[in-house]
N, C-alpha and C positions, 0 to 999 in steps of 0.2 A: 575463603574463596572470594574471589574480585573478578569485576571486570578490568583488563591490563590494558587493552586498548581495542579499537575499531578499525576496520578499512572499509569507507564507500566507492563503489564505483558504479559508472555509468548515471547517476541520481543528479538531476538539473545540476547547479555547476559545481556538482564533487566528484568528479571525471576520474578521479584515483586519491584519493585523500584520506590519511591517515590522524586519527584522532586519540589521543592517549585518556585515558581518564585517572583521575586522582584518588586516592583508597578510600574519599568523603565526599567530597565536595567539587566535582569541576564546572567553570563557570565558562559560559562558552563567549568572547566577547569580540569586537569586529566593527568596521565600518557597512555603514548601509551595501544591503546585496551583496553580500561576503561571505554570504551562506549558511549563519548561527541559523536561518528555523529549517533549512532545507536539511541540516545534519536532523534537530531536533524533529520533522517532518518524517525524516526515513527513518527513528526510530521507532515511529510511530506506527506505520507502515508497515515493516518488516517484523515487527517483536509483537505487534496489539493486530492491527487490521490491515493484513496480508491480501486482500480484495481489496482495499479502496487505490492500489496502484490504476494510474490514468499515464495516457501518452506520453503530457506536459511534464511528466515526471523521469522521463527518458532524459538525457543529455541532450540538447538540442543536436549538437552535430551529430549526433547517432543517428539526426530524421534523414538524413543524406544518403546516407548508406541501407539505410530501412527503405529507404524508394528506388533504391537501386537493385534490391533483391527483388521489388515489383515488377521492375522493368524485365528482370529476367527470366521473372515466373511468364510475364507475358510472351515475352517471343520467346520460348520455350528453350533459352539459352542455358547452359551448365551454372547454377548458382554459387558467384564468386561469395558472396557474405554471407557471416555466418552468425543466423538471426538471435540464438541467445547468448552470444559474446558480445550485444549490444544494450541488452536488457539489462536492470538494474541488480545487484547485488550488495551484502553484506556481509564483511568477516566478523565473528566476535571472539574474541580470544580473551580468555578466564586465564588467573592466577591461581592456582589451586594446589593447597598440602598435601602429600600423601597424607597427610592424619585422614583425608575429605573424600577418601577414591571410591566412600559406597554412593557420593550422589553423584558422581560423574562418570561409574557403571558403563552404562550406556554412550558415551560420544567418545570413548577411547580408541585413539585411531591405531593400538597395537597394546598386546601382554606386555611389554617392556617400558611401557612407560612410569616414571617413577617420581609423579608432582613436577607442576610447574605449568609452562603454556598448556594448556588445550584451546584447537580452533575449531569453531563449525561456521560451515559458508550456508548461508543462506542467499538462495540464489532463485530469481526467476526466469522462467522458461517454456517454451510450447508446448502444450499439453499433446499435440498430434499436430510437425508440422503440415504435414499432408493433409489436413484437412483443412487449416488455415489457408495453405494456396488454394483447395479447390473453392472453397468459400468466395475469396477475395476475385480470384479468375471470375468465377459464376456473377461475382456484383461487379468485378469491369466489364465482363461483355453488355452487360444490360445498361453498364452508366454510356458505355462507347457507342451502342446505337439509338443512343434517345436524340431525338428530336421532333420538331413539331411544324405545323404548316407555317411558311410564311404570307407574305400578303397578296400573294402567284400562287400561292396553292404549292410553290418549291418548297421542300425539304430542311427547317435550319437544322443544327447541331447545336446543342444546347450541354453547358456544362453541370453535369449532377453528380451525386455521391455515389459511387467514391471515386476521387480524381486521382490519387495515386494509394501507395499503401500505406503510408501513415493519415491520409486522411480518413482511410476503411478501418483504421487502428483508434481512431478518435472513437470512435463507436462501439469495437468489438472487440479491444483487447481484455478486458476482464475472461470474455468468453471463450480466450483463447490460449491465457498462459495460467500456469497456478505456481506457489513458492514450495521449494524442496529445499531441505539440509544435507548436509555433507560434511562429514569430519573432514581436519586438515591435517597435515603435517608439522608438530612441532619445529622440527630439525629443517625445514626449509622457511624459516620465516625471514624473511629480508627486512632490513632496516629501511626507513623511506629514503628516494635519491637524494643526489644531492639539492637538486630544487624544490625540496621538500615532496613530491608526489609519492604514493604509496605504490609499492611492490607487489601485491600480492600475489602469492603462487597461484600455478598453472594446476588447475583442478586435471588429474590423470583422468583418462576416458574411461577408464575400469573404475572409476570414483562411484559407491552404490548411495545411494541416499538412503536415510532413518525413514524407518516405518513410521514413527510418531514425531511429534514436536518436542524438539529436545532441550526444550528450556523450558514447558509448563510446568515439570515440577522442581524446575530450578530455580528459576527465576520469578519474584513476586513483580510486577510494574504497575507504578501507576502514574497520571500525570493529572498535570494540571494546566491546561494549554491557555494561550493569551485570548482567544472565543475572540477573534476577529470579526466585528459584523458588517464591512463591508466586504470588500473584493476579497474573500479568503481562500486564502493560498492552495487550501485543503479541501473547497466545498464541497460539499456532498453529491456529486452527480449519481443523481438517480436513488438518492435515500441513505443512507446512513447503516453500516453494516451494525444493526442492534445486537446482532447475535457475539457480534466479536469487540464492542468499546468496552473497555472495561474502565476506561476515565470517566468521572463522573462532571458535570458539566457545573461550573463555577455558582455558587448562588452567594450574592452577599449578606442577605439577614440570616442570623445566627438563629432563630428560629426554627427558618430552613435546615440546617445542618444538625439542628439539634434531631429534625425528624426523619433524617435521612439515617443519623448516627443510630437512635432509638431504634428502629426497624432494622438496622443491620444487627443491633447487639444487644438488644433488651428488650425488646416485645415479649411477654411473656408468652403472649399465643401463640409464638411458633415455636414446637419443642419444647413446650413444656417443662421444666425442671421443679424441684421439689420445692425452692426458697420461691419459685413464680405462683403456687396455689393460692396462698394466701392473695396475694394480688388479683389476680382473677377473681376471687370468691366476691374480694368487695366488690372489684367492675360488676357482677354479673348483679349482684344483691342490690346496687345501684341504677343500674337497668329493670330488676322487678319490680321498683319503688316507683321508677321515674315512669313505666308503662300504668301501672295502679294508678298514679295521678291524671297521667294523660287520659286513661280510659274514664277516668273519671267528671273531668273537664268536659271530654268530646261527646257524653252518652247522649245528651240531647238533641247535640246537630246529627249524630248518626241517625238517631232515632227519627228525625226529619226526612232523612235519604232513603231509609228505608220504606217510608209511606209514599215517596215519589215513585215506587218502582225501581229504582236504582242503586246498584249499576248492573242488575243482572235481570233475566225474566225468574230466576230460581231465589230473589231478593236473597243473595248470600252477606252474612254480616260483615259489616268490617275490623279488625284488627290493628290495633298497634303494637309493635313491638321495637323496639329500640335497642340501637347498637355504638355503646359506648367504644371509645378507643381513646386511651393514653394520649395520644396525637393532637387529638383536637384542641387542646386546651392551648398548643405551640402552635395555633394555627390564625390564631388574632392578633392583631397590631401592636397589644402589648404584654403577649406572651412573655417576651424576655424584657427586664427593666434594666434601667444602670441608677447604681445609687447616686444622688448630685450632693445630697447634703444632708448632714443629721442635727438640725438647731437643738432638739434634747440632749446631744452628749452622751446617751447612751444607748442608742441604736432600737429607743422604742417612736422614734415620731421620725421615719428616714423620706427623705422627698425624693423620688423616685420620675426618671423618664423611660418612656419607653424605645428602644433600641434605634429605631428610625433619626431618635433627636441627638444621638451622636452623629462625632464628624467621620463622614463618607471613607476617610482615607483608615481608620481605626477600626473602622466596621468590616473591613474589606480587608485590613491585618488580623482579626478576630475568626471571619470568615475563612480563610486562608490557612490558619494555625491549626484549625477542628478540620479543618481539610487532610491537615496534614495529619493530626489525631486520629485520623480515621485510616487511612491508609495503614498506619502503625497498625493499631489494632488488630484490623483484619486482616494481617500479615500475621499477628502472633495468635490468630485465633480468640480472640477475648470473648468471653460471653455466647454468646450464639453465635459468632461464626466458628465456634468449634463445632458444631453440627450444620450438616449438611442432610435435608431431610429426614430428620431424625437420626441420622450416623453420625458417632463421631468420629471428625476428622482435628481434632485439636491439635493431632503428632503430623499432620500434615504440612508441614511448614517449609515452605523452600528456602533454601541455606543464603543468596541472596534476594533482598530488597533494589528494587533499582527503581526513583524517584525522578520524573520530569517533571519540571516545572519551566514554562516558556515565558517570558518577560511579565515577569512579576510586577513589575513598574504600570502596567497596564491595568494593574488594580491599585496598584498604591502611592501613597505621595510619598514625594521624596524623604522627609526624615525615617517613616516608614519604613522602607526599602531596606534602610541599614540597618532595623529592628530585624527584619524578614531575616536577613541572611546571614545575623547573627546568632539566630537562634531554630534555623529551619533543621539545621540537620541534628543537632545536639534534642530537639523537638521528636526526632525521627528514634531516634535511641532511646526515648526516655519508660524502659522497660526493663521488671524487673532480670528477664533475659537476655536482654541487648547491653545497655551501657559501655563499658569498656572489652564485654566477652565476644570472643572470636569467632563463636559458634556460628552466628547467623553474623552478617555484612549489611550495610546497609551502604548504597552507593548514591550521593543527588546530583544529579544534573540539572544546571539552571542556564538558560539562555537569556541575553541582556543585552539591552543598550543604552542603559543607565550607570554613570559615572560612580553615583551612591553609591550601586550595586560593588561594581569593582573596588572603590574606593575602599569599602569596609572589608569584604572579601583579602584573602593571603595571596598575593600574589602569585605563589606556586602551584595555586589551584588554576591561573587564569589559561583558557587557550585560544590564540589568537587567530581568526578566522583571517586569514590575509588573499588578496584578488592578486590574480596574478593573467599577465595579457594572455594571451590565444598564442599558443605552440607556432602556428603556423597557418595558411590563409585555410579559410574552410572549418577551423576550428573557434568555438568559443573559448573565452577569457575561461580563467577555473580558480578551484580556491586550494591552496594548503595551513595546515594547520599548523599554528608555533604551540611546541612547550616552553611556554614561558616559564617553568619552574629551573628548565635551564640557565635561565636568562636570569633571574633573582635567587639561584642560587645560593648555600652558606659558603659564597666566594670570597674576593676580594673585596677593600675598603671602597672600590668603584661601584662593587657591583650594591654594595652597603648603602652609599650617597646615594643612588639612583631610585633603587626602593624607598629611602626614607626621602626623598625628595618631592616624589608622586607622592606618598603617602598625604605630608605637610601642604603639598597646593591643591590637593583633593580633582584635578586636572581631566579629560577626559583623553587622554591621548589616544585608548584603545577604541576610541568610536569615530575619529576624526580622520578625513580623505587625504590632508595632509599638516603637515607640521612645523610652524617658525620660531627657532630659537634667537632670541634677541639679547644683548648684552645687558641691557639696565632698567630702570624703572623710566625712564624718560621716554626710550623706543618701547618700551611696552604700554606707555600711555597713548603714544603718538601713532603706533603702526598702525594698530586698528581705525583712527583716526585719515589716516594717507588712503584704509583699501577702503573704507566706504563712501569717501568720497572724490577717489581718485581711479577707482579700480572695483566698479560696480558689479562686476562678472563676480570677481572675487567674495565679493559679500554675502554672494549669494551660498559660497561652501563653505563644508562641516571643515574649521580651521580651526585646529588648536594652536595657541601663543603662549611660549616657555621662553619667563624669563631666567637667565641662567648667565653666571661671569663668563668670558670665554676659557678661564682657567677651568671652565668645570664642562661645557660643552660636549666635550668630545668623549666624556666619560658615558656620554647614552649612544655611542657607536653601534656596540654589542647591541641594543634595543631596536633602534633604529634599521638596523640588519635583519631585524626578526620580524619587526611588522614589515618593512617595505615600503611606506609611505613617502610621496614627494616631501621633500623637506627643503629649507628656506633656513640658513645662517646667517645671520645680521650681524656683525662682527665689526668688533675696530682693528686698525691696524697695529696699535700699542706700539709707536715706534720707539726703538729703543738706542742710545749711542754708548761707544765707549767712553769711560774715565777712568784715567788713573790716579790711582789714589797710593798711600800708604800704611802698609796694617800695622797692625799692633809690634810685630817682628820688625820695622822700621823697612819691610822691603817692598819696591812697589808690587804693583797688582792691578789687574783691570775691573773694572764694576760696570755693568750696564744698566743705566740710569735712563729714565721717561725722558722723551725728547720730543721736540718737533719735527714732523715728518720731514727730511729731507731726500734729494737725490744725491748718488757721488759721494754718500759720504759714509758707507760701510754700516748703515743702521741695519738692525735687525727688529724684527716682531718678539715681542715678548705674549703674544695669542697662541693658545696651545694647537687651536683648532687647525688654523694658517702652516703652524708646525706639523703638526701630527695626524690631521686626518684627510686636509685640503687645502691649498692644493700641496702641501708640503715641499714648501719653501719659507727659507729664513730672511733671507734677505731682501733688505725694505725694498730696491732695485728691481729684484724678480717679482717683487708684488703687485709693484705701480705698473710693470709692461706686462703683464700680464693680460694677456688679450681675453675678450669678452667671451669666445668659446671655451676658456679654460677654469671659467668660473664654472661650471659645469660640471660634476665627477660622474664616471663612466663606472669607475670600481663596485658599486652597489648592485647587489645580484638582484635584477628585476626590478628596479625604483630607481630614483633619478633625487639628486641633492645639486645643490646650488649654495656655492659661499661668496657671501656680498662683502663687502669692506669699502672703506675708504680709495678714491680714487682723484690725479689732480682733478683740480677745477678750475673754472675762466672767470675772474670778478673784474668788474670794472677800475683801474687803475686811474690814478691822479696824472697819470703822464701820459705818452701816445700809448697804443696797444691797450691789451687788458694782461694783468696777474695771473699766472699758474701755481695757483697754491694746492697743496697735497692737506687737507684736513687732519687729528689725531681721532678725533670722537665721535659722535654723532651729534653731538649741540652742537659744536664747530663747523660740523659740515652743513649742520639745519639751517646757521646762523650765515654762511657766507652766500649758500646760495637763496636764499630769502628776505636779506638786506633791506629790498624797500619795506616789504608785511613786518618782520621783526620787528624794526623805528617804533610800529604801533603799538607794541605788544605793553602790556601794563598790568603789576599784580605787586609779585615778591621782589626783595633784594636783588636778587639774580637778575630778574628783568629789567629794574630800574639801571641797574649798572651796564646791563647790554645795552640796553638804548641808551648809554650816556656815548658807551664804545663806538658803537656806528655810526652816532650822531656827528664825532669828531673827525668820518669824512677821511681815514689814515687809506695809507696805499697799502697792497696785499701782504704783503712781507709785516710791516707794522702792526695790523688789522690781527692778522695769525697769532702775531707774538704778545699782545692782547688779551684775545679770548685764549691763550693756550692757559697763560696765565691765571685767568679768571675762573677756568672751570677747573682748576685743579682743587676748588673749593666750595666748585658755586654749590647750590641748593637746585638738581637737576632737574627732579621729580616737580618744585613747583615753578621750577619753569618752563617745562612742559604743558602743565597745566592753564600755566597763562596763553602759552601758545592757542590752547584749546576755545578759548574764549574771544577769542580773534572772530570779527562780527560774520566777515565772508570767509566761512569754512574752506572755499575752495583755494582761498588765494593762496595757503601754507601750501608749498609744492614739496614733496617728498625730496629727500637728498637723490642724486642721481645713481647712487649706487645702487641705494633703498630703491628706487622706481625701477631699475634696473631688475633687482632679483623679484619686486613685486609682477613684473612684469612676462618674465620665468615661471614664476611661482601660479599666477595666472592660467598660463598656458599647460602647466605639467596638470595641475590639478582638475584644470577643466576636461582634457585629452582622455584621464582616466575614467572620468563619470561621462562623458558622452560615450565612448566606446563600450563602459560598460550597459547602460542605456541603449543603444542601439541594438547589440547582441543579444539584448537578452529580453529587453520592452517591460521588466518587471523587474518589483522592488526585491527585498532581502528574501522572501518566502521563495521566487522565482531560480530560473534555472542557473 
């Protein structure tokens, strides 16, 4: 038994959103406010603590329509909306064998069902909405006639709580809705649409809900949350439901954990077992010893207190007695040691520190791992938690495990990270009834914005939280979910390159707002170089830069279509001419051979990208008139791409007029339009010879044929790097094409983070 997948709806911005989970391990990953904790937030919520739902946990545009059914309660109009088709829910749908049908008994939505989906909706809803209106009526009549004297002794109107119905909701919605379940329908499950949004079926009105919670004793959870101490997404209005966290709150010395561990599973004093007497005996024989000394130390000051009259008029004696506990001894500074060195060689003279004098990040992966140890445990019952007030319940084991863990990275350093999530879930298993057996499941969810994280993590596990604009006016932006297992696939050699590509630059693509692929190491020395200090807006966003040939480019299509991010091609033209040659058969044959860009004269692009995904044309002629909206592609479902290249340029000529030269590369084209800064430039070969080139002052056509020349060899990488070191950063001006898409690339990316900002006024945890 598994969880197969999830549908959110109505829940800050997962408006309808479908999330799969993987049979181990799925990692939920995303750019900022993309909604990885809002998912991780309404499991929290729906499956652990079903009261702590708050307003802000509504979909925002859902508040529109919630004040519209206030308006209507007011002037006592026919109530067009319909108040818990706005409230938040959840589907959770199990994968389950007939071998498994006695623990799913209970939530089978018919006798004919024979393994496979079961769904139950967990859904919130009015408890009595008739009472809610007369409530709300009864606190607008009293908010509508407050007012106070003015300085006439006239009447003002003064605005007080509650101004409309979501603001009477900020206050009293706990007291008014409670969460119910409800089987679904196998045989109606719809796949998500095409824009990735969730389907979920239409709950029949004759739909009964479960008497009980249909996943206590199915489902074990636990988590381990990022314990945000500033503005938290989740904070506790009004206390903390104690009765219903069953997550245990983060501590980092292993001290700690060791006596939170002891107490759940080895305190002999509770329930007693026949191997804890002995234990006890000494405790207690330790305590008779240790009160005989004490009494024996204090007789005299007692015997002082007692001649004062004190502390009673009946002078009763005083008493020691003493109460050992196992615990205390884990309760001082250097309870737990780490060994640093053994100078004897044989582990009788070991120099020891205590736990504090390790480093933070390994304390905190230590912390974390007994966290997870713990979990395990009291999921298989080990120890004392096989009894439950002297009962045992050790056969009480629910068939899944299902693990949250919320940005791990907020406890750990980076090398860390990729320790964690190597070993978190195989950690989870390590029982002698779990390991590779079927019996029980173990399922973890980890939410991340650490590139480690993903880095080491399997691709097929990742799911990509992608933002997508607002439907239409009135509504907010929202999120859907990518199966990226689709996407890295046991596909084709494409889809092969792509994964082990990411794997080798270790890259953060799934966390960045958007994305520039660049052809060489030159533009990827240089580009970062043009936005910071050419394109200050831009510095300021999460951009990733993939260097990549343009033969390889278009091979992350498929990717790039799943996340959605504004994307930025930096491409050359690769013009290519015909020649004919002779083969080996002695007959001729045409070959298309690297050339210098010209017009008129039948070249072609030898760029796959320009071929095959933008703008998809061949010929050099269609490339160079190519107008400046049609760098632009439109094809991309809900994201926006941009393919720059080479375009002519104006250089100053030895004769009247100026030169229209068409560039092949990006040095060429760095180099024509930069002419005076270049001259300065000084380091490698490459550069001494550039500035021998420019220095000699050739007309544009000569100049071209030149450097076409010269880079067919040069050393690109360090002369880029000299470029770098050019005294006044600002004077290197970006090629025009380059400024061009930077300048694009600017604008798409900014559009998306202010609009998402605006709408929403909060980070990733927000709506």
């Amino acid at each position: 038994m598994r969880i197969k997948f999830i549908e959110i709806s109505n829940f800050r911005k997962l408006k309808s959103t479908h999330l799969d989970f993987d049979q181990k391990t799925t990692i939920l990953v995303g750019a900022n406010n993309s909604g990885k904790t809002s998912a991780m937030v309404a499991l929290r919520i729906f499956l652990l603590s079903p009261n702590r739902l708050a307003l802000r946990d509504v979909t925002i545009a859902n508040w529109t329509k919630i004040d519209l059914l206030g308006e209507d309660w007011e002037t006592d109009a026919e109530a067009t909306v319909d108040f818990d088709a706005l409230l938040p829910s959840v589907d959770v749908w199990l994968d389950v064998p007939l071998s498994e049908i006695q623990h799913v008994v209970h939530i089978l939505p018919t006798l004919d069902w024979s393994g496979g989906l079961l769904g139950v909706r967990l859904k919130y809803h009015a408890k009595d909405l008739e009472k809610l209106k007369a409530e709300y009526l009864a606190q607008r009549s009293a908010a509508r006639d407050a007012s106070t004297a003015g300085p006439n002794g006239e009447a003002i109107k003064i605005a007080v709580w509650p101004r409309n119905l979501t603001d009477f909701l900020e206050r009293r919605l706990r007291a008014h809705i409670e969460l119910s379940a409800y089987p679904l329908d196998p045989a109606e499950v719809t796949p998500p649409g095409k824009n990735g949004l969730a389907i979920p079926q239409t709950l029949p009105a004759s739909a009964l809900a479960f008497d009980q919670p249909p996943f206590r004793k199915l489902i074990k959870i636990d988590e381990i949350a990022a314990q945000r101490d500033f503005a938290d997404a989740v904070g506790n209005e009004g206390g903390e439901d104690k009765g219903e966290a069953t997550s245990r709150r983060f501590k980092r010395r292993l001290s700690d954990q060791l006596r939170s561990y002891y107490d759940r599973h080895l305190d002999p004093s509770k329930t007693p077992s026949d191997k804890d007497y002995e234990a006890l005996g000494a405790i207690q024989a330790a305590e008779r010893s240790f009160d005989a000394r004490l009494e024996a130390g204090f007789a005299t000051a007692f015997e002082e207190l007692e001649d004062l009259g004190y502390p009673g008029m009946n002078n009763p004696k005083l008493k020691l007695s003493t109460l050992l506990r196992a615990t205390d001894g884990l309760k001082h500074g250097s309870s737990v040691q780490y060994q640093v060195a053994d100078p004897s060689g044989d582990g009788t003279k070991t120099l020891k520190l205590p736990e504090d004098y390790s480093g933070l990040g390994y304390q905190n992966l230590i912390a974390m791992v007994f966290m997870l140890m713990g979990f395990r445990d009291e999921w298989m019952r080990v120890e004392k938690a096989g009894l439950l007030e002297g009962v045992d319940v050790s056969h009480e084991i629910q068939p899944l495990h299902l693990v949250l863990v919320e940005e791990p990275e907020a406890h750990l350093h980076a090398q860390v990270q990729q320790v964690f999530i190597n070993k978190a879930y195989n950690l989870l298993r390590k029982h002698p009834d779990l390991g590779a057996e079927e019996s029980y499941c173990t399922q973890l969810v980890v939410s991340t914005h650490s590139s480690h994280v993903a880095h080491e993590a399997d691709f097929a596990s990742l799911r990509y939280f992608r933002r997508r604009a607002a439907a239409s006016k009135g509504e907010t932006p929202t999120t859907t979910v990518a199966n990226l297992s689709h996407i890295f696939g046991d596909g084709d050699d494409t889809k092969r390159f792509v994964k082990r590509y990411l794997k080798a630059t270790h890259c953060d693509l799934f966390f960045a707002d958007g994305v520039i692929f660049v052809e060489g190491q030159a533009e990827r020395i240089l580009v970062p170089h043009f936005i910071r200090h050419h394109f200050p807006e831009l510095s300021r966003r999460y951009v990733t830069l993939l260097e990549l040939g343009g033969s390889h480019v278009h091979s992350f299509r498929d990717l790039i279509d799943a996340l959605g991010i504004a994307t930025l091609i930096i491409g050359d033209l690769d013009a290519t001419a015909a020649v004919k040659i002779i083969d080996k058969n002695g007959k001729e044959a045409t070959r298309w051979k690297s050339a210098r860009p010209e017009q008129g004269k039948e070249q072609r692009t030898a760029n796959s990208v320009l071929k095959e995904w933008h703008p998809k044309k061949k010929l050099i002629d269609e490339l160079v008139a190519l107008a400046p909206e049609g760098h632009v592609s439109d094809e991309g479902e809900d994201y926006e791409l941009y393919v720059a290249y080479q375009k002519p340029v104006k250089i100053k000529s030895l004769g009247p007029g100026d030169d229209i030269i068409i560039p092949r590369t990006f040095e060429d084209a760095l180099i024509l339009e930069n002419l005076a800064t270049i001259g300065n430039v000084e380091g490698s070969v490459t550069s001494v010879k550039v500035r021998s080139i420019v220095a000699q002052g050739l007309s544009g056509d000569d100049l071209e044929d030149e450097l076409f020349e010269l880079l067919k060899t040069a050393e690109k990488a360090a002369f880029a790097l000299d470029c770098l070191m050019i005294e006044n950063p600002t004077a290197l001006e970006p090629p025009s094409y380059i400024a061009a898409g930077l300048k694009w690339f600017e604008r798409a990316v900014s559009k998306d983070i202010a609009e998402s900002e605006l709408k929403t006024g909060k980070a990733d945890g927000g709506h």
